[in-house]
C-alpha positions in Angstrom: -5.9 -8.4 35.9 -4.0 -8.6 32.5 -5.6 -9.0 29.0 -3.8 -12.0 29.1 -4.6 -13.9 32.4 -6.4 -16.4 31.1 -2.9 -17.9 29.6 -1.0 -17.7 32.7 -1.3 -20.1 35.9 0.2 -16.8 38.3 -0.2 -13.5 38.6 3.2 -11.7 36.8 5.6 -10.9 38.7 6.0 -7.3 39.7 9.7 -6.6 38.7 8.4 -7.6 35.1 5.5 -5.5 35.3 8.0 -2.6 36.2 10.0 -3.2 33.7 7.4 -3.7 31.2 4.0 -0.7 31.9 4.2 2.5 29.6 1.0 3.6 31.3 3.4 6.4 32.7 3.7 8.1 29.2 1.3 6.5 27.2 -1.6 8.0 28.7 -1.6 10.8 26.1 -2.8 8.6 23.4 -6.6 8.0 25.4 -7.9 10.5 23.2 -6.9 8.7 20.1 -7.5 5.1 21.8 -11.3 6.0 22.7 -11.7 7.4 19.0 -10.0 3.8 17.7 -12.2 2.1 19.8 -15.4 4.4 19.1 -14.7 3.6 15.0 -14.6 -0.2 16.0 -17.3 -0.4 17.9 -19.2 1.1 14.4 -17.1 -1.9 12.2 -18.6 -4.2 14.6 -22.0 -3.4 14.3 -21.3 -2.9 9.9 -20.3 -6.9 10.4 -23.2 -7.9 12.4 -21.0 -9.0 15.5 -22.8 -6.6 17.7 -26.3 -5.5 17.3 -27.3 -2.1 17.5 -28.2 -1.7 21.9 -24.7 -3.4 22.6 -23.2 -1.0 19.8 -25.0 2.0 21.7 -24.1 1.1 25.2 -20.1 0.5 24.4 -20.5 4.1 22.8 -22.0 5.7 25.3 -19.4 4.1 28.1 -16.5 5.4 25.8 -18.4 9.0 25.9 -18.4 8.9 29.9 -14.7 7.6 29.9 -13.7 10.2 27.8 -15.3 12.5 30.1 -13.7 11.2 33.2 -10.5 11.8 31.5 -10.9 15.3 30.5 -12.5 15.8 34.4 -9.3 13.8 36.1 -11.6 11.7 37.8 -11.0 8.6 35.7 -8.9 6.1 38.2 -5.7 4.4 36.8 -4.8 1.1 38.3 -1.7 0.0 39.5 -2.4 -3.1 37.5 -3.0 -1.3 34.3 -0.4 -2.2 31.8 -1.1 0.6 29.5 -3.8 3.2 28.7 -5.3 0.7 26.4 -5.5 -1.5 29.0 -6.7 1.2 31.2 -9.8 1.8 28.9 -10.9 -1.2 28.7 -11.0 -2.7 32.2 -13.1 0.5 32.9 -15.3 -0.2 30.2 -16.0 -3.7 31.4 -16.4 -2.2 34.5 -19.4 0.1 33.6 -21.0 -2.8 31.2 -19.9 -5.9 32.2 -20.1 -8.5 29.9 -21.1 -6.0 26.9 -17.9 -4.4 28.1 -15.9 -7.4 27.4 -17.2 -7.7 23.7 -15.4 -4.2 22.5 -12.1 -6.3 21.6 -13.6 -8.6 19.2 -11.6 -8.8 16.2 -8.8 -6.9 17.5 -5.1 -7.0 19.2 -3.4 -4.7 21.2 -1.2 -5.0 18.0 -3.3 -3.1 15.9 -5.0 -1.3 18.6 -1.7 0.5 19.4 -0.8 1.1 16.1 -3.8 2.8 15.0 -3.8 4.9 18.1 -0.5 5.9 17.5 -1.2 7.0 13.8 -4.1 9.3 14.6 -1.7 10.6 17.8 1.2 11.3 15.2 -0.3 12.6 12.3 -2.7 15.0 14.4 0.6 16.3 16.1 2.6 17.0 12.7 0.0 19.2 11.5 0.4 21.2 14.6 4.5 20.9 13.9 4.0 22.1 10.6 1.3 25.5 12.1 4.1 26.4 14.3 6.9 25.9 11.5 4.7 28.2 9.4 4.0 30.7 12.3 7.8 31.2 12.4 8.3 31.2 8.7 5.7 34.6 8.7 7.8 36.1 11.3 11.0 35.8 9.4 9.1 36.8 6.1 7.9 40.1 8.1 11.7 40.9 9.5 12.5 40.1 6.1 10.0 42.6 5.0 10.8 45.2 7.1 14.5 45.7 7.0 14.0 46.9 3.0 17.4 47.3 2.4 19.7 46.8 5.1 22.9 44.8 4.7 25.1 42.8 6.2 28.0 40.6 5.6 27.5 37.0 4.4 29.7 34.6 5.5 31.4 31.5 4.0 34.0 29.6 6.7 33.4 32.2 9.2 35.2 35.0 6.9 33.4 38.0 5.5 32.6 36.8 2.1 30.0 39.4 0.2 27.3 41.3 1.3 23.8 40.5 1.5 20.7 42.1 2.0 19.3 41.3 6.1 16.3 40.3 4.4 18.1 37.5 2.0 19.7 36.1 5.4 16.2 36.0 7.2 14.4 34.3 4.0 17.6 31.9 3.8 16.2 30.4 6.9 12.7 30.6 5.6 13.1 28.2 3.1 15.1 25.4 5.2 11.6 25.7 7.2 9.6 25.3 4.4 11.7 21.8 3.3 10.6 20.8 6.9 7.1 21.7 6.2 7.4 19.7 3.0 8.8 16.9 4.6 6.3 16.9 7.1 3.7 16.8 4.9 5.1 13.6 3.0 5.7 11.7 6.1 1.5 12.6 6.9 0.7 11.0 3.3 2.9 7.9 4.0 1.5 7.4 7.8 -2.4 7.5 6.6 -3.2 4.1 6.6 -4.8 2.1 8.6 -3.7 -0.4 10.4 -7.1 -1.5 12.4 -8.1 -4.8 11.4 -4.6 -6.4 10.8 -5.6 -7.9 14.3 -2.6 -9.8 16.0 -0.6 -10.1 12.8 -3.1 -12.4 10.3 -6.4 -10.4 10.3 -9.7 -12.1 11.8 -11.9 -14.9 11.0 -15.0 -12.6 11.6 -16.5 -10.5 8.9 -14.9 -7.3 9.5 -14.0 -4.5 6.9 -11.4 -2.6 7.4 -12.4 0.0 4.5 -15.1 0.9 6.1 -13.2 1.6 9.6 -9.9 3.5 7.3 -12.5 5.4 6.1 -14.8 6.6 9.4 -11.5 6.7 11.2 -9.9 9.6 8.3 -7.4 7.6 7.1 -6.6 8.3 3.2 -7.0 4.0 3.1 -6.0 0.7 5.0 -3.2 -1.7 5.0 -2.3 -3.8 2.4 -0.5 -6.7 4.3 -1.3 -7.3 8.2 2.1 -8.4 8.9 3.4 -4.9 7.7 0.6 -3.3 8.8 1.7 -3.9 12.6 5.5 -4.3 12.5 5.2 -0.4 10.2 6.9 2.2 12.3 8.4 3.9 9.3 6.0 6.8 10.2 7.9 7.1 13.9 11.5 6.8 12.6 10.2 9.4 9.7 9.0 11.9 11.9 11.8 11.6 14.4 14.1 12.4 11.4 11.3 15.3 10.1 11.8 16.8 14.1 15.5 16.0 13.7 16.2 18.0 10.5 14.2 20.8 11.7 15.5 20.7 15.3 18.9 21.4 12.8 17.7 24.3 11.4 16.7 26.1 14.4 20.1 25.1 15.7 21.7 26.7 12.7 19.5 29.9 13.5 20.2 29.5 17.3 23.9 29.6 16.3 23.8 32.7 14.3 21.8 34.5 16.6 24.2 33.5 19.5 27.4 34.8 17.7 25.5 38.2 15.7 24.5 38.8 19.2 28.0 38.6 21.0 29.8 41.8 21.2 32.1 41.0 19.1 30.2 41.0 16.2 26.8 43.1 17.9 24.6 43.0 15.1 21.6 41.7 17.0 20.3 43.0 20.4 18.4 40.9 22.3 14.9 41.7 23.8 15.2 41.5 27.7 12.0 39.5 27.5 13.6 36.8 25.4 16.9 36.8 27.3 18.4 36.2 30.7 21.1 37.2 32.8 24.1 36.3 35.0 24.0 34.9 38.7 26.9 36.7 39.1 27.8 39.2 36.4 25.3 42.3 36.4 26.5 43.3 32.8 25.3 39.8 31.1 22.6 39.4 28.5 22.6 36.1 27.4 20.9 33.9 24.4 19.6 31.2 26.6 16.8 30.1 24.1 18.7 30.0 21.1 21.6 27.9 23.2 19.1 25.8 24.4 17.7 25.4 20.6 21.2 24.5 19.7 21.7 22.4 22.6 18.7 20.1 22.3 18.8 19.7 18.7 21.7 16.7 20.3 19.0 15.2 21.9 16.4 14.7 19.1 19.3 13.3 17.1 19.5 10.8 19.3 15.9 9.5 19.6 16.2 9.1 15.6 19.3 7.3 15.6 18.8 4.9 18.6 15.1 4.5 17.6 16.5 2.8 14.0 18.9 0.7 16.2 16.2 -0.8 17.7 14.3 -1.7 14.3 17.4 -3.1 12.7 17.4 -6.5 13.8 13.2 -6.8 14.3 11.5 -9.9 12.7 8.3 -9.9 11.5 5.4 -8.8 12.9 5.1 -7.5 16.6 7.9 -7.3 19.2 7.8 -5.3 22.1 10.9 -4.2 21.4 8.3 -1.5 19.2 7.0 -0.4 22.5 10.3 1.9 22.6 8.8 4.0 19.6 7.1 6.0 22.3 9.3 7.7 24.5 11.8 9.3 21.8 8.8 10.4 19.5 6.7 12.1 22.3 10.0 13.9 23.6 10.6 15.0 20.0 7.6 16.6 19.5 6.6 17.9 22.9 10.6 19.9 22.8 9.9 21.5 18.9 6.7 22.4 20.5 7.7 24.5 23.2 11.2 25.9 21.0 9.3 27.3 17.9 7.3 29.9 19.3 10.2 30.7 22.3 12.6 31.2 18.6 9.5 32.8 16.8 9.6 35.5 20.1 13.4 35.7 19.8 13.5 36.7 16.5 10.6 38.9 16.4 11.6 41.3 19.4 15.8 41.7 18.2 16.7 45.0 17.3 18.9 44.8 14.1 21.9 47.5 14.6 22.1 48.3 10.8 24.8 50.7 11.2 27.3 47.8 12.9 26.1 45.2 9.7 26.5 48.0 7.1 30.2 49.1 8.9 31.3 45.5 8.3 29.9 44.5 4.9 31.3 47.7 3.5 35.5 46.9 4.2 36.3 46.9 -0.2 37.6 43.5 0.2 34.0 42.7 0.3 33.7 43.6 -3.1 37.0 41.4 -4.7 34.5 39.3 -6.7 32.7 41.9 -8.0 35.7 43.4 -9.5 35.9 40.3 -11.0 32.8 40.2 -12.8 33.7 43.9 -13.8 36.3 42.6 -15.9 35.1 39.8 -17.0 32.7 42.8 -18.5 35.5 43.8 -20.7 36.4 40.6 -21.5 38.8 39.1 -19.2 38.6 35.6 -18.8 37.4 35.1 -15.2 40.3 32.9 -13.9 42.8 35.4 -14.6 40.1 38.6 -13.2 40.3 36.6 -10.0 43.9 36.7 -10.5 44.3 40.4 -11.0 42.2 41.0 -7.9 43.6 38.4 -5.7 46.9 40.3 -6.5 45.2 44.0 -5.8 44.2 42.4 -2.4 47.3 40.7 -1.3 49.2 43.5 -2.1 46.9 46.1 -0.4 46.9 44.1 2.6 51.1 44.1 2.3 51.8 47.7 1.9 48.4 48.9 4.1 47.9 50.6 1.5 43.9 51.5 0.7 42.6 49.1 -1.7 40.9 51.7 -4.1 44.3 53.5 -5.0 45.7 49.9 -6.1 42.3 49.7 -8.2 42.7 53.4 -9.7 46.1 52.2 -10.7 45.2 49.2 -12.2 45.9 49.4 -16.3 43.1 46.4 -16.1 40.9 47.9 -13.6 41.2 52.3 -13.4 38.7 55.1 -11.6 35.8 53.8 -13.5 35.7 50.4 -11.4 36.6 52.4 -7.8 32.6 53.0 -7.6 32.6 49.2 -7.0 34.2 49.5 -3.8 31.7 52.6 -2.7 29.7 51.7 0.7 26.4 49.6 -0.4 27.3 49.1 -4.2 28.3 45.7 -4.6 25.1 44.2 -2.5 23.1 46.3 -5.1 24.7 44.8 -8.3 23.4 41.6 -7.5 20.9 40.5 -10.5 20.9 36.4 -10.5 17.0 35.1 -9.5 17.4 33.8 -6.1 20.5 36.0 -5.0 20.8 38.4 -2.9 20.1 41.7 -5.0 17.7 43.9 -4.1 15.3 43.1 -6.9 15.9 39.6 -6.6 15.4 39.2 -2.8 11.9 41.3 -3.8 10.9 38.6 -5.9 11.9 36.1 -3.6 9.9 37.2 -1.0 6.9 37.7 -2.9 7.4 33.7 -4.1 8.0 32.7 -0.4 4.7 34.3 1.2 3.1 32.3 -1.7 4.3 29.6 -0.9 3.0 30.2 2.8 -0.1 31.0 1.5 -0.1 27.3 0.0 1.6 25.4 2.9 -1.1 26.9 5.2 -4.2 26.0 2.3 -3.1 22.3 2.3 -2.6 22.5 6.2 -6.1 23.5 6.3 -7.8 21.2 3.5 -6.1 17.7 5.8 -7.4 19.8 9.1 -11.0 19.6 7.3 -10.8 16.2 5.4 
């Protein structure tokens, strides 16, 4: 039987109800539904609508539900529209007509909404544990390689070389915007929707302080039409999971070409690799592929969930039933890639004698001849002509580009040193670049900020 027999002169039909259940991937919200309807069940008895043996009873029968789902024993009926519906025909089916008293004063509308609040914001602070798990495995790698180089690119062409541990720590801090996001999106989606009713409140006495409160929300809704039409928190996080499923795509990338033999500066683990079906010699980057490849996919759930809020009018459609779906495959995807990435790059052996070999060609070093004479006063447009010229004319002739510097009126032997294996990556003094003393401050300021992101992860995991 529906919640909403009582309107209709027949059964539904069963092609509608087909078309229409999400108990097959709503079930995960019980959890959060049973603590909704735990906190009501205490604003009903605050308002004097139930007295204090009906308020015990409905308690105690959302107890033994909750145990029957942890168990597997509880018994989902074909007739069940969703788990909310799920919970309470059992509930009315251990108390009768006490059972039948736990939806006063509320709608599916705000019954859902709630649930899917506590659901969402409970599964970004895990996002934002594992974001942080990864970000100490690149800040370790980062400490570790001390100061190994490699070349840093800009359009696929050697540009400059950069410390390994300033290419590590660049992904680093794209995490930590994640994390920041993250933690924005959990201070806009802590309100609480739970007694906006069907879209105008109630007529009864209720508070829905009191329940924003006992439920952990930071306060309630301010307009009940808002209150459950708002799904800026779903199309927020779907973005928050899209951005980051970006960055781990950029990461996958770079791991899947630094890996290849053409450039071999990373060897993968074999316990975070696979092989061929057919080619013995293969090693391939299957997780960081797959990162890359089903960063498409979250993508997607952001941009066709917005389609379908575009045109909605105010205040429930089911059209918002289609938050679900794209959300839970969001997060339960990020969930399994960030440690499979964390165990990628935490096993790969770095071959610092490949990254040094390429960062250390002297064309590498063009700009910092440059800077050189803009030392001596050379106005920088025409030092980057003078070297562009050394260059293009060492590349003509194949003729080794320190000999055209030694030559150089403008330039002489005292500037060769420049182009010495490992010099230029060490001249680099700007805060935030990729010197040695710089990248030491750098990650000193980014295991702070860890040490900050994981305090303020902790004080919402306690409040």
């Amino acid at each position: 039987m529906t919640l909403w027999s009582g309107r209709m002169s027949v059964e539904p039909a069963k092609e509608m109800m087909d078309f229409s259940v999400s108990i097959n991937y709503d079930k995960r919200l019980a959890k959060d539904d049973i603590f909704g309807s735990q906190v009501h069940v205490q604003g009903l008895l605050f308002a004097g609508i139930l007295d204090n043996k009906e308020a015990l009873q409905l308690q105690k029968a959302l107890e033994q539900i909750a145990g029957e789902l942890d168990n597997g024993t509880f018994r989902f009926d074909p007739a069940d529209e969703d788990v909310h519906t799920a919970i309470e025909r059992r509930i009315t089916e251990i108390l009768g007509e006490v059972g039948e008293k736990l939806h006063t004063g509320r709608s599916r509308n705000d019954q859902v909404a709630t649930a899917l609040r506590l659901y969402t914001k409970r599964q970004a602070k895990e996002l934002i544990r594992q974001i942080l798990d990864l970000q100490d495995c690149l800040a370790k790698r980062a400490r570790d390689a001390g100061g190994a180089y490699l070349p840093g690119y800009t359009h696929m062409q050697r540009a400059q070389p950069v410390l390994l541990s300033h290419q590590l720590l660049a992904h680093g801090w794209a995490f930590s915007r994640d994390v920041d996001r993250i933690f924005q999106t959990i201070r806009r989606m802590d309100i609480s929707p739970l007694g906006a009713g069907a879209l105008a409140g109630s007529s009864l006495p209720l508070d829905p302080n009191f329940t924003a409160k006992e439920l952990g929300f930071r306060g309630r809704f301010d307009n009940s039409l808002d209150a459950v039409s708002d799904r800026d928190f779903v199309a927020e996080m779907l973005f928050d999971c899209a951005m980051l499923a970006v960055h781990l795509s950029r990461l996958g990338e770079e791991i899947v070409i630094f890996s290849s033999s053409e450039f071999a500066f990373y060897k993968l683990d074999d316990a975070w690799s696979t092989g061929s079906s057919m080619l013995p010699q293969k090693k391939n980057p299957d997780i960081a592929e797959l990162t890359r490849g089903k960063t498409g996919r979250l993508i997607g759930h952001l941009t066709g969930f917005l389609a379908t809020l575009k045109g909605l009018p105010l205040a429930y459609n089911r059209d918002l039933q289609e938050d679900k779906e794209p959300l839970f495959d969001a997060l339960d995807q990020l969930s399994l890639a960030l440690p499979a990435i964390k165990g990628l790059i935490g096993t790969i052996e770095f071959d610092l004698t490949a990254m040094a070999k390429a960062a250390d060609s002297p064309e590498l070093a063009a700009v910092d001849l440059a800077e050189w004479l803009v030392g001596k006063k050379i106005p920088f447009r025409k030092a980057h002509k003078i070297v562009g010229e050394i260059v293009r004319e060492s590349l003509r002739r194949g003729v080794d580009l320190s000999e055209l510097v030694a030559a150089h009126p403008d330039l002489g032997p005292d500037a060769v040193q420049i182009l010495e294996p490992g010099v230029a990556v060490q001249r680099r003094t700007t805060r935030g670049g990729a010197g040695i003393k710089a990248v030491k401050e750098q990650l000193s300021d980014f295991t702070e900020r860890l040490a900050a992101d994981r305090d303020l992860l902790d004080k919402l995991d306690g409040r």
